[in-house]
N, CA, C and O atoms as CSV, one atom per row, in Angstrom:
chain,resi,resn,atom,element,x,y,z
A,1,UNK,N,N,20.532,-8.616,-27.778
A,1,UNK,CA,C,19.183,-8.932,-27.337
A,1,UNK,C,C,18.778,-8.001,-26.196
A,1,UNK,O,O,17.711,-7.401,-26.330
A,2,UNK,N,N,19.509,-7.805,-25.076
A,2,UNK,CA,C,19.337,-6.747,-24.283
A,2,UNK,C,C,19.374,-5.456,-24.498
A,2,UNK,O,O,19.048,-4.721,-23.566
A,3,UNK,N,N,19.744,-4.925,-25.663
A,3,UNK,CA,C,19.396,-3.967,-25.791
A,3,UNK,C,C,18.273,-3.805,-26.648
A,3,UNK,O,O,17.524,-2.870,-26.367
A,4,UNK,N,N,17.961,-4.586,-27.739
A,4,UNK,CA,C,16.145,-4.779,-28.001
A,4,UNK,C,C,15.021,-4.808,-26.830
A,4,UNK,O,O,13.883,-4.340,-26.844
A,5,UNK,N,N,15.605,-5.398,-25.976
A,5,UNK,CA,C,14.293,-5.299,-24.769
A,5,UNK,C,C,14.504,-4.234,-24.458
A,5,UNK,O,O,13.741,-3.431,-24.994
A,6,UNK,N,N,15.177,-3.842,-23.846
A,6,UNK,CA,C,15.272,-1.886,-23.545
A,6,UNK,C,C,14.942,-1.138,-24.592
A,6,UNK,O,O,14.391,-0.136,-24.136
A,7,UNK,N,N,14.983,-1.088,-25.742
A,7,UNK,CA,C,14.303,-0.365,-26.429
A,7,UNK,C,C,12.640,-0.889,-26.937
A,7,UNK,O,O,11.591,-0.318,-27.235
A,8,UNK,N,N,12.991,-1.917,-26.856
A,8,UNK,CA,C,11.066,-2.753,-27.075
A,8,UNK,C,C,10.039,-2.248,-25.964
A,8,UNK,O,O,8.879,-1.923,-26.215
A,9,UNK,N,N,10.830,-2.220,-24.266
A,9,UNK,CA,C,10.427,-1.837,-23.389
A,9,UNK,C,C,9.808,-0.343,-23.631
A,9,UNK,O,O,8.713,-0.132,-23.110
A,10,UNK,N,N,10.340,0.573,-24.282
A,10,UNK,CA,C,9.507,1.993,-24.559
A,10,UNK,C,C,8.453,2.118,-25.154
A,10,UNK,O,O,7.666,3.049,-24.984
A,11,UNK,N,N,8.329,1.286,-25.846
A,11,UNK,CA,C,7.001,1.361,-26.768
A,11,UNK,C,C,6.139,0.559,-26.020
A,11,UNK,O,O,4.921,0.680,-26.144
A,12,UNK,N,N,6.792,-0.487,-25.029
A,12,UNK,CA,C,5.278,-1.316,-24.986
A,12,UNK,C,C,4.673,-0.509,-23.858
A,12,UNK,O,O,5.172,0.307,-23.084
A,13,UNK,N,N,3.414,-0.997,-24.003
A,13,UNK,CA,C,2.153,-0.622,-23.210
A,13,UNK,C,C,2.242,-1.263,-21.150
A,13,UNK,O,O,2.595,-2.389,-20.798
A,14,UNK,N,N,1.958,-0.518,-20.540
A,14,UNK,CA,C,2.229,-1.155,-19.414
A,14,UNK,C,C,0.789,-1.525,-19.149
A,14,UNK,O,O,-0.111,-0.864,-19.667
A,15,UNK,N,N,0.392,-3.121,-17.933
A,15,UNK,CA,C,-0.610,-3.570,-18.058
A,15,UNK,C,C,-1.402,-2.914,-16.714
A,15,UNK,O,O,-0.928,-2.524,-15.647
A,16,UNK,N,N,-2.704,-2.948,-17.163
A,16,UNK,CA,C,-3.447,-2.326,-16.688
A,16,UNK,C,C,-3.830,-2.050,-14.745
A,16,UNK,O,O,-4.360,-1.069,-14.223
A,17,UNK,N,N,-3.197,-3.613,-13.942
A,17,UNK,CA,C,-3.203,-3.362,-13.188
A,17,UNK,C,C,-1.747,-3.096,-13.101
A,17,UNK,O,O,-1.492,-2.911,-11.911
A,18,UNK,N,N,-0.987,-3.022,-13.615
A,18,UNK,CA,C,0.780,-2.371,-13.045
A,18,UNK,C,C,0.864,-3.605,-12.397
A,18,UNK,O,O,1.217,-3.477,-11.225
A,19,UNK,N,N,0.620,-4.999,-12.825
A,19,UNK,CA,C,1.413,-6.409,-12.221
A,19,UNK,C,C,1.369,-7.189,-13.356
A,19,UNK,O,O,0.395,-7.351,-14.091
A,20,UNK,N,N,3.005,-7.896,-13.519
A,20,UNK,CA,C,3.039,-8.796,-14.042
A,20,UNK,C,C,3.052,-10.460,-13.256
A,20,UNK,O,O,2.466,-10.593,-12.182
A,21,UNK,N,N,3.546,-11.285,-13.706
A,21,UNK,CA,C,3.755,-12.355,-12.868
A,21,UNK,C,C,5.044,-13.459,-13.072
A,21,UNK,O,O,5.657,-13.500,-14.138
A,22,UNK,N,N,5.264,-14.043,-12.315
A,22,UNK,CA,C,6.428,-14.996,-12.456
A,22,UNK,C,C,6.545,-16.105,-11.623
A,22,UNK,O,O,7.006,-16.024,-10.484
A,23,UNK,N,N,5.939,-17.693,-12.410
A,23,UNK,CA,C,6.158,-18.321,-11.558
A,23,UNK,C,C,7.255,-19.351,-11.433
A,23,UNK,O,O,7.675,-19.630,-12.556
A,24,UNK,N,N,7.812,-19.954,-10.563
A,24,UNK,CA,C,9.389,-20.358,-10.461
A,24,UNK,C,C,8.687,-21.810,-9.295
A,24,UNK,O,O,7.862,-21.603,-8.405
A,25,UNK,N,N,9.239,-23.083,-9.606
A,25,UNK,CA,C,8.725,-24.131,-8.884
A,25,UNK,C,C,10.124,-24.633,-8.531
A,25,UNK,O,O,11.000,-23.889,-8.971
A,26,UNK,N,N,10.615,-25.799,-7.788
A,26,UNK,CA,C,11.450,-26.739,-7.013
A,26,UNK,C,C,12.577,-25.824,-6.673
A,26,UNK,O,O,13.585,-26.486,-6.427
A,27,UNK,N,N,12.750,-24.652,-6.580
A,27,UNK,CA,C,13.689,-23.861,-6.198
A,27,UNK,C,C,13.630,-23.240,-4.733
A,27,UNK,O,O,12.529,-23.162,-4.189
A,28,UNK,N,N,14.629,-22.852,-4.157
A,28,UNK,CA,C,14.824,-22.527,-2.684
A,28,UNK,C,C,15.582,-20.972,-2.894
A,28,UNK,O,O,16.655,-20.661,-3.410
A,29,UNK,N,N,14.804,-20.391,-2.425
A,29,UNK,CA,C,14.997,-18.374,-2.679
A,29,UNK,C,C,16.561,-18.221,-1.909
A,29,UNK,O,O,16.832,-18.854,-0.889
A,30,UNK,N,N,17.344,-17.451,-2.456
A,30,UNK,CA,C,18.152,-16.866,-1.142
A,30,UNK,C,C,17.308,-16.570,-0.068
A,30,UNK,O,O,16.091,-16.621,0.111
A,31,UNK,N,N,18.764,-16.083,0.930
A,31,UNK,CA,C,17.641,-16.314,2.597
A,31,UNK,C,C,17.597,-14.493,2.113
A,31,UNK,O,O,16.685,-13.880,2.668
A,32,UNK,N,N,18.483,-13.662,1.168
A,32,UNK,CA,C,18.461,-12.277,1.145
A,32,UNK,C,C,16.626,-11.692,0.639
A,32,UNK,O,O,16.119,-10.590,0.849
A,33,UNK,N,N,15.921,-13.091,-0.158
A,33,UNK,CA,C,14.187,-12.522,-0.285
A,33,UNK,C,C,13.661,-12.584,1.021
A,33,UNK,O,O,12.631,-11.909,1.013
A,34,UNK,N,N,13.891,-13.136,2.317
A,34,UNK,CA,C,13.623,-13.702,3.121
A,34,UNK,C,C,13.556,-12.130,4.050
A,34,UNK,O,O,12.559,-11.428,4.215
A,35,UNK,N,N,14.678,-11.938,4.457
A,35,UNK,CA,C,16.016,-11.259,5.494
A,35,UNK,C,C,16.334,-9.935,5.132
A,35,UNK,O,O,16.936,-9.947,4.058
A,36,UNK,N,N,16.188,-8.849,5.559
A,36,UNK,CA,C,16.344,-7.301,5.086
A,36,UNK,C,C,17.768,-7.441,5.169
A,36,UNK,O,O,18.378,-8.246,5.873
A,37,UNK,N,N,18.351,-6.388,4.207
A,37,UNK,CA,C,19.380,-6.428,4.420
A,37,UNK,C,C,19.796,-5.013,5.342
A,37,UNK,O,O,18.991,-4.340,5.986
A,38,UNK,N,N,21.602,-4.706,5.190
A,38,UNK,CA,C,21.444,-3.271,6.327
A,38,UNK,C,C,21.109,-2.454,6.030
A,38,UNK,O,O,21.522,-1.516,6.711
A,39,UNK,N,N,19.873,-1.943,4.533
A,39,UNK,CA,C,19.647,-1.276,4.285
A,39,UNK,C,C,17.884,-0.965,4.910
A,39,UNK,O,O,17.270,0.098,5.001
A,40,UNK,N,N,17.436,-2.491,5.282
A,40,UNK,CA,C,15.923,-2.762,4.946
A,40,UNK,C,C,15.383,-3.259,3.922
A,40,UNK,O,O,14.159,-3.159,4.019
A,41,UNK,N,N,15.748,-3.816,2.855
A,41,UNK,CA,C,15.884,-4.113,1.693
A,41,UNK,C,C,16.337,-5.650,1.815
A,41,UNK,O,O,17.390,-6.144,2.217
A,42,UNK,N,N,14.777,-6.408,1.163
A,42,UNK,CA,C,15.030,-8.128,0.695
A,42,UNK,C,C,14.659,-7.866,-0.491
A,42,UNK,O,O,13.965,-6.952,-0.936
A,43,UNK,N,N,15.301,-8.955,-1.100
A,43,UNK,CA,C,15.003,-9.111,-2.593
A,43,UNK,C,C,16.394,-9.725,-3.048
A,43,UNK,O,O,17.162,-10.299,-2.275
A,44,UNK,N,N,16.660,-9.493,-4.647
A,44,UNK,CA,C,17.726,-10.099,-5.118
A,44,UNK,C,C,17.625,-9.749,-6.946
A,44,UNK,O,O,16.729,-9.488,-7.749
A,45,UNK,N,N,19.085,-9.927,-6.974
A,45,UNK,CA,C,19.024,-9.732,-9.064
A,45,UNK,C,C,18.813,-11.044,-9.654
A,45,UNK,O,O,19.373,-11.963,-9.056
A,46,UNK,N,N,18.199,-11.320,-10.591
A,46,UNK,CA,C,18.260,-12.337,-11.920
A,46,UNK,C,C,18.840,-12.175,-12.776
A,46,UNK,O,O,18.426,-11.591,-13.777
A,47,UNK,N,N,19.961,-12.637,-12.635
A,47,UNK,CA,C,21.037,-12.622,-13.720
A,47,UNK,C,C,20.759,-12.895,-15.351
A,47,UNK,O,O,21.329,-12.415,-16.331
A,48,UNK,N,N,19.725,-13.798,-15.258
A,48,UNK,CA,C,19.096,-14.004,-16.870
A,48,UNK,C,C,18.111,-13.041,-17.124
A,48,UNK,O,O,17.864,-12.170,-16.289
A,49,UNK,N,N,17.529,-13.114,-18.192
A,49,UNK,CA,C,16.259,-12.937,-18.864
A,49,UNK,C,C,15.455,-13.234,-17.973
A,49,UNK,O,O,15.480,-14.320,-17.394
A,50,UNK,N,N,14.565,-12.245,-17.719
A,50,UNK,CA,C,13.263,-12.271,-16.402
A,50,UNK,C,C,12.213,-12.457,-17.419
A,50,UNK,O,O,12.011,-11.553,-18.230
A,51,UNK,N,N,11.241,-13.997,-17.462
A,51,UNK,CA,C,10.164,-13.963,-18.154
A,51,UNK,C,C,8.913,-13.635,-17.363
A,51,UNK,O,O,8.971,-13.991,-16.186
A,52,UNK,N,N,8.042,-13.168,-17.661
A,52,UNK,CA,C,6.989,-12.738,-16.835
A,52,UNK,C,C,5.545,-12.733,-17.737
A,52,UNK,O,O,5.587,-12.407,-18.923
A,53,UNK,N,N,4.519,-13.041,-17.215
A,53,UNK,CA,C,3.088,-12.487,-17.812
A,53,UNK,C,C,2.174,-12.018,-17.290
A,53,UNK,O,O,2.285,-11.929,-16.067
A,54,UNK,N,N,1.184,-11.627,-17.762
A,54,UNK,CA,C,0.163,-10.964,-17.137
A,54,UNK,C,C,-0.875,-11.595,-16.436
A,54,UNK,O,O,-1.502,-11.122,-15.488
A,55,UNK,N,N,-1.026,-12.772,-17.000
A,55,UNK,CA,C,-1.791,-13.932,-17.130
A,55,UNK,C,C,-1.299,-14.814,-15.659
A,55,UNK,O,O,-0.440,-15.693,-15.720
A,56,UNK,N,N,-1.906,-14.469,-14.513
A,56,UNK,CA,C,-1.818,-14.901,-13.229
A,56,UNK,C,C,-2.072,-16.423,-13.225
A,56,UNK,O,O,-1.529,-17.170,-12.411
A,57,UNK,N,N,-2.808,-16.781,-14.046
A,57,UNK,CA,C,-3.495,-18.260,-14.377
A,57,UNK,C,C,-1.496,-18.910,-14.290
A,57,UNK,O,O,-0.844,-19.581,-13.490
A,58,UNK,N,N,-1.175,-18.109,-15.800
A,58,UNK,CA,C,0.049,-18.883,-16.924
A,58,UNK,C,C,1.054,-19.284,-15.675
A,58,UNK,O,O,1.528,-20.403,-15.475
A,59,UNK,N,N,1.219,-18.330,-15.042
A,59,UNK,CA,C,2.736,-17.968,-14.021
A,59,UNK,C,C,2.083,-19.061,-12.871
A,59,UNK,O,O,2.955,-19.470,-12.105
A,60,UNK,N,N,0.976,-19.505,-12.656
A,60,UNK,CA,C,0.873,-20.673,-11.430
A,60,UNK,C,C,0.501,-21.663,-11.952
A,60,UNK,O,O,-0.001,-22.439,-11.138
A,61,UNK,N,N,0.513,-22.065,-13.098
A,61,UNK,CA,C,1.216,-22.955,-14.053
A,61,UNK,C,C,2.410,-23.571,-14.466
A,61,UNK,O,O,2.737,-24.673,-14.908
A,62,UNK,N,N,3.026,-22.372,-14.145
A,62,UNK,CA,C,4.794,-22.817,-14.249
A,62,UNK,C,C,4.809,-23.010,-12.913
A,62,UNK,O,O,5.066,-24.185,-12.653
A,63,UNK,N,N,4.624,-22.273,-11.876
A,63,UNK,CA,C,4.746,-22.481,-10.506
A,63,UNK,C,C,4.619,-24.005,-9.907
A,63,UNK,O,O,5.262,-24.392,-8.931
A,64,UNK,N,N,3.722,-24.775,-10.618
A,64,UNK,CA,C,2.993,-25.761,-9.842
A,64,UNK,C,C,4.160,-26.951,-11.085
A,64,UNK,O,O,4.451,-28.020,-10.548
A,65,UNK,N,N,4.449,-26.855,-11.822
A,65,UNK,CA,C,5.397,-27.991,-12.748
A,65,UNK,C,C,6.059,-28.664,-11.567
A,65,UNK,O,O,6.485,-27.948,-10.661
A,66,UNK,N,N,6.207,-30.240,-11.484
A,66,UNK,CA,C,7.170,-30.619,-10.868
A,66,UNK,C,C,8.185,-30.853,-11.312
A,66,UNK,O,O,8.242,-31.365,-12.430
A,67,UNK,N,N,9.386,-30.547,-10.558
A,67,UNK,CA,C,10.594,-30.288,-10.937
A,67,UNK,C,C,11.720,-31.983,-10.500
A,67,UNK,O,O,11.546,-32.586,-9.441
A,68,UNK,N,N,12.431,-32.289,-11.218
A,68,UNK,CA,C,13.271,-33.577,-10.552
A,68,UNK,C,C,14.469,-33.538,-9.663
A,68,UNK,O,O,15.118,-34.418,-9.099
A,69,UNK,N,N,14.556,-32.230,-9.717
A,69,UNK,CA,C,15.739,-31.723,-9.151
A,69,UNK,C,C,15.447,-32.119,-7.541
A,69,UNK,O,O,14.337,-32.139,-7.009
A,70,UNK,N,N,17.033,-32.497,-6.762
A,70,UNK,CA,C,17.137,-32.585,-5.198
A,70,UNK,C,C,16.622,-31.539,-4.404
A,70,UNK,O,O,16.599,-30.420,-4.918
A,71,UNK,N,N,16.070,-31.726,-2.887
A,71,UNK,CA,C,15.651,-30.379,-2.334
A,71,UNK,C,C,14.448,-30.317,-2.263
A,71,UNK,O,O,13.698,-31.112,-2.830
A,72,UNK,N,N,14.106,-29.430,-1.603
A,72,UNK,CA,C,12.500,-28.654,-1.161
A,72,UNK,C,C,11.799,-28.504,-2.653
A,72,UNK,O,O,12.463,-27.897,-3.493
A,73,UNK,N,N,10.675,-28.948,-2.986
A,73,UNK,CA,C,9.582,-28.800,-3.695
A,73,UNK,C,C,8.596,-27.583,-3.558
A,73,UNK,O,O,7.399,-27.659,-3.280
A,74,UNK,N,N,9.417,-26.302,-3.837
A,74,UNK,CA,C,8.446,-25.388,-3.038
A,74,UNK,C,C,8.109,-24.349,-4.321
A,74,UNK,O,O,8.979,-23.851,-5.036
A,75,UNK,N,N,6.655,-24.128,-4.458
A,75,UNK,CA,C,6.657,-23.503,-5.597
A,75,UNK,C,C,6.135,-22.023,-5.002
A,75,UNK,O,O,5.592,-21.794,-3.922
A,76,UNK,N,N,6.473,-21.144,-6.032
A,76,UNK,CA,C,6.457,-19.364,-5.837
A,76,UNK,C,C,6.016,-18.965,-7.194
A,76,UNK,O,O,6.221,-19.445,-8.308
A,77,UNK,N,N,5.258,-17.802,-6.707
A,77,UNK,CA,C,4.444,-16.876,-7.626
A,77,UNK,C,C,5.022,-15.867,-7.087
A,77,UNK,O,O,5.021,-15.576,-5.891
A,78,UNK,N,N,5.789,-15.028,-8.397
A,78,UNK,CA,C,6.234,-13.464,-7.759
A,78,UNK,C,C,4.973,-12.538,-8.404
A,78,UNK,O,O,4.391,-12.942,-9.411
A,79,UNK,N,N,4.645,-11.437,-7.838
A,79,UNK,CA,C,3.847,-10.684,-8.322
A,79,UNK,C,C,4.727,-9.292,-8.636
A,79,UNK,O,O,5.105,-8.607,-7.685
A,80,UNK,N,N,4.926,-9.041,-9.537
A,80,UNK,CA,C,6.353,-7.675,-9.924
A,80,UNK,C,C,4.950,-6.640,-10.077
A,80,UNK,O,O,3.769,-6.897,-10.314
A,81,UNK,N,N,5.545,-5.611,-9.871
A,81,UNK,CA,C,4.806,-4.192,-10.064
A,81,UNK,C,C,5.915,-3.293,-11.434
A,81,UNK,O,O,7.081,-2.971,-11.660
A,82,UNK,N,N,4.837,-3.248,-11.891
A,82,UNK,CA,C,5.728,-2.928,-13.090
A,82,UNK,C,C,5.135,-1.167,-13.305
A,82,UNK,O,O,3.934,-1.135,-13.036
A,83,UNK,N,N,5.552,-0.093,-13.615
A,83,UNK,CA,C,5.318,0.854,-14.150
A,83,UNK,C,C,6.138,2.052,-15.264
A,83,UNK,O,O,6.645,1.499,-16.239
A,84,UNK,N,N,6.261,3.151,-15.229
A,84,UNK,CA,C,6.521,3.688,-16.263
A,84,UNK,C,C,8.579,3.974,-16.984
A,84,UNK,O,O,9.217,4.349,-17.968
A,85,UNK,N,N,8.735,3.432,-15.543
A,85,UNK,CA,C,10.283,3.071,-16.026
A,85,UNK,C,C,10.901,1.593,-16.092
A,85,UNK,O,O,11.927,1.161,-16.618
A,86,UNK,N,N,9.599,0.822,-15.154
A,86,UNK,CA,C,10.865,-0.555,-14.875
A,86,UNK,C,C,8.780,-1.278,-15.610
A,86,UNK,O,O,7.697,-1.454,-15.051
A,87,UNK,N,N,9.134,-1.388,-16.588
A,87,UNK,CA,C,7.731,-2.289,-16.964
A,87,UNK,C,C,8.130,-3.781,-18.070
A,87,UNK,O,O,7.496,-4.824,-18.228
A,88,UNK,N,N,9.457,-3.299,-18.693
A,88,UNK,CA,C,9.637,-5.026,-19.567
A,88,UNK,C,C,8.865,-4.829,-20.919
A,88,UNK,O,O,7.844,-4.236,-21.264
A,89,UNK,N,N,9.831,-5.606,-21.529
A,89,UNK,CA,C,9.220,-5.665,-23.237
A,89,UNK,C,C,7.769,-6.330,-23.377
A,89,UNK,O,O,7.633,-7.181,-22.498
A,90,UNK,N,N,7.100,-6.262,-23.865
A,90,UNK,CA,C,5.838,-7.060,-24.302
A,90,UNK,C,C,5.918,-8.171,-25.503
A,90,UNK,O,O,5.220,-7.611,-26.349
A,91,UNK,N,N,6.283,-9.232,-26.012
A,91,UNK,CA,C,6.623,-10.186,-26.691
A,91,UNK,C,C,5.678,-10.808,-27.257
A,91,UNK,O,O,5.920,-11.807,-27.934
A,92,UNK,N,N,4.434,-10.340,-27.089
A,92,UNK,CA,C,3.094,-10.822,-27.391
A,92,UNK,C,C,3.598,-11.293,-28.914
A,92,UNK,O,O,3.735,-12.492,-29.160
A,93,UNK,N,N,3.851,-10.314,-29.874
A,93,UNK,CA,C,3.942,-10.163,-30.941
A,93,UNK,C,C,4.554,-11.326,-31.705
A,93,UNK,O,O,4.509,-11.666,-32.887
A,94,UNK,N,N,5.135,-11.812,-30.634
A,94,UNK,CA,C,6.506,-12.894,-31.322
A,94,UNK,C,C,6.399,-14.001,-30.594
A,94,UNK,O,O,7.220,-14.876,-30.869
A,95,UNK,N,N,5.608,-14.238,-29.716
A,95,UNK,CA,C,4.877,-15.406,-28.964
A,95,UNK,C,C,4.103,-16.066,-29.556
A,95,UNK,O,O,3.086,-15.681,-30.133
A,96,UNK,N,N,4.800,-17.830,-29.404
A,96,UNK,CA,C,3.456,-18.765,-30.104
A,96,UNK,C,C,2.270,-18.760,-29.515
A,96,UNK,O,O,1.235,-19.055,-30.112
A,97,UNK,N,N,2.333,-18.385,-28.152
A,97,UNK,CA,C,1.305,-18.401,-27.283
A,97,UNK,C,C,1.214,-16.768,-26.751
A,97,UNK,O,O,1.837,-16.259,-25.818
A,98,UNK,N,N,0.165,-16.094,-27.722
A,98,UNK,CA,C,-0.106,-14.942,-27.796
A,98,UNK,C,C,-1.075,-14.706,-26.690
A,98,UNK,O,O,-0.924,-13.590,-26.192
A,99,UNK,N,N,-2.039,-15.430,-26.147
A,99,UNK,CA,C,-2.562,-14.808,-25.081
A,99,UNK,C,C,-2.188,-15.394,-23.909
A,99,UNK,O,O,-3.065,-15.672,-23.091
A,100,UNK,N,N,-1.073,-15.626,-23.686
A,100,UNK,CA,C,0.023,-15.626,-22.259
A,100,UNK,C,C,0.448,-14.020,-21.753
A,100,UNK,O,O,0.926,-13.628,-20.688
A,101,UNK,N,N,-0.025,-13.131,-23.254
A,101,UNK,CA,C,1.055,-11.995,-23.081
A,101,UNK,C,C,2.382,-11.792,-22.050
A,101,UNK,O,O,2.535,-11.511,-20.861
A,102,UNK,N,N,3.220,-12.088,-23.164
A,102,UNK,CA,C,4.861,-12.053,-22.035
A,102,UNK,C,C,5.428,-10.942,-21.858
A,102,UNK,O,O,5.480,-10.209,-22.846
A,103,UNK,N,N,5.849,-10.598,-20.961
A,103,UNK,CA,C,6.731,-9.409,-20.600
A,103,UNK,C,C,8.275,-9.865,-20.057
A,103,UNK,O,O,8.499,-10.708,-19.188
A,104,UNK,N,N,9.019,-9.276,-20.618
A,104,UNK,CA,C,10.734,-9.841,-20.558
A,104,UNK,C,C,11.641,-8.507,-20.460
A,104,UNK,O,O,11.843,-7.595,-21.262
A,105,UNK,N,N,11.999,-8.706,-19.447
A,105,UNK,CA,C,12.883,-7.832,-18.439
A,105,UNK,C,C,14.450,-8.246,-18.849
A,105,UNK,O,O,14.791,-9.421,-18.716
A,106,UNK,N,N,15.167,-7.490,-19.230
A,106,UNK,CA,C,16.806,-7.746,-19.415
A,106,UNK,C,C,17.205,-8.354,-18.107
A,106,UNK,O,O,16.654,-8.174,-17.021
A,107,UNK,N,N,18.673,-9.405,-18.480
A,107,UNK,CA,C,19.612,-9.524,-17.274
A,107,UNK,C,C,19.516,-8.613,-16.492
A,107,UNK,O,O,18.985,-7.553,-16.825
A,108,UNK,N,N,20.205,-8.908,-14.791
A,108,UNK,CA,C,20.704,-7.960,-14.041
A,108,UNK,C,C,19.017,-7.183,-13.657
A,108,UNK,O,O,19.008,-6.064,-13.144
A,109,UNK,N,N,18.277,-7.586,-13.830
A,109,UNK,CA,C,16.870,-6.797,-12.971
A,109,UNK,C,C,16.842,-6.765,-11.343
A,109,UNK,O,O,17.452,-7.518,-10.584
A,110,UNK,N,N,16.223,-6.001,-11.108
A,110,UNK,CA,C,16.598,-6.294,-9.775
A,110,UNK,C,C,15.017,-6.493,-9.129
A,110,UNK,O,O,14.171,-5.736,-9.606
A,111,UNK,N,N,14.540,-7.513,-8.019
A,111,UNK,CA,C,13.444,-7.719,-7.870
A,111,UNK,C,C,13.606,-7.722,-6.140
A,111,UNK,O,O,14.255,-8.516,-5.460
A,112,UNK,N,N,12.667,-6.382,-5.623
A,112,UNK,CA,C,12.422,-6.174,-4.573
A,112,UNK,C,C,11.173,-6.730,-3.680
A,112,UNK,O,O,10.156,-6.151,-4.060
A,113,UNK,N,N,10.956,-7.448,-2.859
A,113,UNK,CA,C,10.141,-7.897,-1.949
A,113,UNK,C,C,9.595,-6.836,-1.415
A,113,UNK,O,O,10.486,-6.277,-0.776
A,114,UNK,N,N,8.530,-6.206,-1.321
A,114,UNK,CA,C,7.591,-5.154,-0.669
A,114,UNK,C,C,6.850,-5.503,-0.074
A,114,UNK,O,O,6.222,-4.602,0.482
A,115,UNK,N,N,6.419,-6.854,0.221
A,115,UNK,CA,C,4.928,-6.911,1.093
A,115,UNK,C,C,5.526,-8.158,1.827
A,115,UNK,O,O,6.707,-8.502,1.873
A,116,UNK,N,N,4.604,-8.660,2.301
A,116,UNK,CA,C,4.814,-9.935,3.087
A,116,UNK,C,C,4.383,-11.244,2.887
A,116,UNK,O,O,3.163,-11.408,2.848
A,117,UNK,N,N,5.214,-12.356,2.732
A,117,UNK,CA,C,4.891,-13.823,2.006
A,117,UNK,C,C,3.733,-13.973,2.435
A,117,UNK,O,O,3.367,-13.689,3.576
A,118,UNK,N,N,2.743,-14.644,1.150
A,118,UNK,CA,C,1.593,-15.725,2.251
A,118,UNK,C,C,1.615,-16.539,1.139
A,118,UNK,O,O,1.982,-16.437,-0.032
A,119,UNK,N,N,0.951,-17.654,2.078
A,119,UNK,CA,C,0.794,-18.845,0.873
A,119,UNK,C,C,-0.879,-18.678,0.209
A,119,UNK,O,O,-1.716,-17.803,0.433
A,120,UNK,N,N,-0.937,-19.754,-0.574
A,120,UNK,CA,C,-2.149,-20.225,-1.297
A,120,UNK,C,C,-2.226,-21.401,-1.491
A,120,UNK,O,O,-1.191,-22.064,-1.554
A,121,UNK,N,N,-3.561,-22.030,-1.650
A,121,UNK,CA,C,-3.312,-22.617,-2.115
A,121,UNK,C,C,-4.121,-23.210,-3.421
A,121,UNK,O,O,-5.279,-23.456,-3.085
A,122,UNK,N,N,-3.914,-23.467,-4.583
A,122,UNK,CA,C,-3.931,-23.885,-6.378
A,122,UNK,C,C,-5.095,-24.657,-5.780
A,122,UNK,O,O,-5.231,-25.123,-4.648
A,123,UNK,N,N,-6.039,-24.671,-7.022
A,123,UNK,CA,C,-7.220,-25.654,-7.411
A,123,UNK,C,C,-6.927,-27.294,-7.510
A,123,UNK,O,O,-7.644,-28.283,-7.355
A,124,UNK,N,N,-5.690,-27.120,-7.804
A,124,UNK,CA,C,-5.045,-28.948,-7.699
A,124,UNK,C,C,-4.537,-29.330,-6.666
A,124,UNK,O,O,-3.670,-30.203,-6.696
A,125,UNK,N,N,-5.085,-28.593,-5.149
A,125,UNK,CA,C,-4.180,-28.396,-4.060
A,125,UNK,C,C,-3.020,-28.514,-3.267
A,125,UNK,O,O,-2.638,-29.034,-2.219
A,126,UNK,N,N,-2.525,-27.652,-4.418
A,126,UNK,CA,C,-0.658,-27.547,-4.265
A,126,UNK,C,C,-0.675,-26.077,-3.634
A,126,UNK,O,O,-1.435,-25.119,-3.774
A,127,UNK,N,N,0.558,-26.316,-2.829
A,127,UNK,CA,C,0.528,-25.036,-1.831
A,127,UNK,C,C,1.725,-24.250,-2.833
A,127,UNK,O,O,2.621,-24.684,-3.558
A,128,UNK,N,N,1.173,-22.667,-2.418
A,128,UNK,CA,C,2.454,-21.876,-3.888
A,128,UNK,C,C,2.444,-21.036,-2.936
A,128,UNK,O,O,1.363,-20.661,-2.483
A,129,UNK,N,N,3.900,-20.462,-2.322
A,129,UNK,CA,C,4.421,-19.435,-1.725
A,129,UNK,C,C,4.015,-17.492,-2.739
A,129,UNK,O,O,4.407,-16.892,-3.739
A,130,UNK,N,N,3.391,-17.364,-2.014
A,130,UNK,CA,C,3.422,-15.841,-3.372
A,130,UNK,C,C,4.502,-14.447,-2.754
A,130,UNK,O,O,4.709,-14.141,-1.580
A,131,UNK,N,N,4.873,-14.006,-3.611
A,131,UNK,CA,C,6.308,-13.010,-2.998
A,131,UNK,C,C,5.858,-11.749,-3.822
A,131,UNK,O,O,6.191,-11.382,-4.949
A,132,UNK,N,N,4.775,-11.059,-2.669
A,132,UNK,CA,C,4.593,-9.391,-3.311
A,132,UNK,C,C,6.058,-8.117,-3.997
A,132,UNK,O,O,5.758,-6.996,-4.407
C-alpha cells in the first residue's frame, strides 16, 4: 500500500493553494509540536497513514467529533503545506465521499510546525487549536 501512495503521489495534482488539512480531536500533541528541538525544529512523525483533505470545512469536522477517551478534550486542525515533492496521493477517485477530496501521505511522514499556534473558534462554538 505504501508504495501505491508513492507512486499515486506522482501523478496526482497538487492543490491549488499548496494546503491540505488534518483534523485530530481528544488527543494531547507531544510537548516535541510544542518545544524546538536542538535543532530549532517542533514537529513530529505519524507513524500511520496521514489522512488529509483539502476541504478545510471536512478536517474541522473531524476536529470537533467528541471523543470518549480520558484526558484533555482538545481539538486541532493541522494545516500541511504540501508541494512538488512532499504533496500525498489524491484518493478522490476511490472515495465514497468524492468531494472531501483526500490526500494520503505514507507512514513515517514527517510533519513540521512552521508558524505559531492560535486558536479559533467553530460556528458550534468549540474552540480548535490550529498548528501551521
Amino acid at each position: 500500500i505504501t508504495s501505491a501512495i508513492t507512486k499515486l503521489s506522482r501523478v496526482s495534482s497538487i492543490p491549488s493553494n499548496h494546503l491540505v488539512y488534518r483534523g485530530m480531536h481528544s488527543r494531547k500533541l507531544p510537548e516535541a509540536f510544542r518545544s524546538p528541538d536542538q535543532y530549532g525544529i517542533r514537529g513530529g512523525v505519524e507513524y500511520g497513514m496521514l489522512s488529509t483533505t483539502t476541504e478545510r470545512r471536512v478536517a474541522l469536522q473531524y476536529s470537533t467529533k467528541g471523543g470518549k477517551g480520558k484526558g484533555p478534550k482538545v481539538s486541532y486542525l493541522f494545516e500541511i503545506q504540501v508541494g512538488a515533492i512532499d504533496r500525498g496521493a489524491s484518493l478522490r477517485f476511490l472515495s465514497q465521499y468524492q468531494q472531501e477530496e483526500e490526500f494520503t501521505f505514507s507512514p513515517l511522514s514527517n510533519l513540521e510546525v512552521v508558524g505559531s499556534w492560535r486558536a479559533e473558534q467553530t460556528a458550534g462554538k468549540q474552540l480548535v487549536i490550529v498548528v501551521p
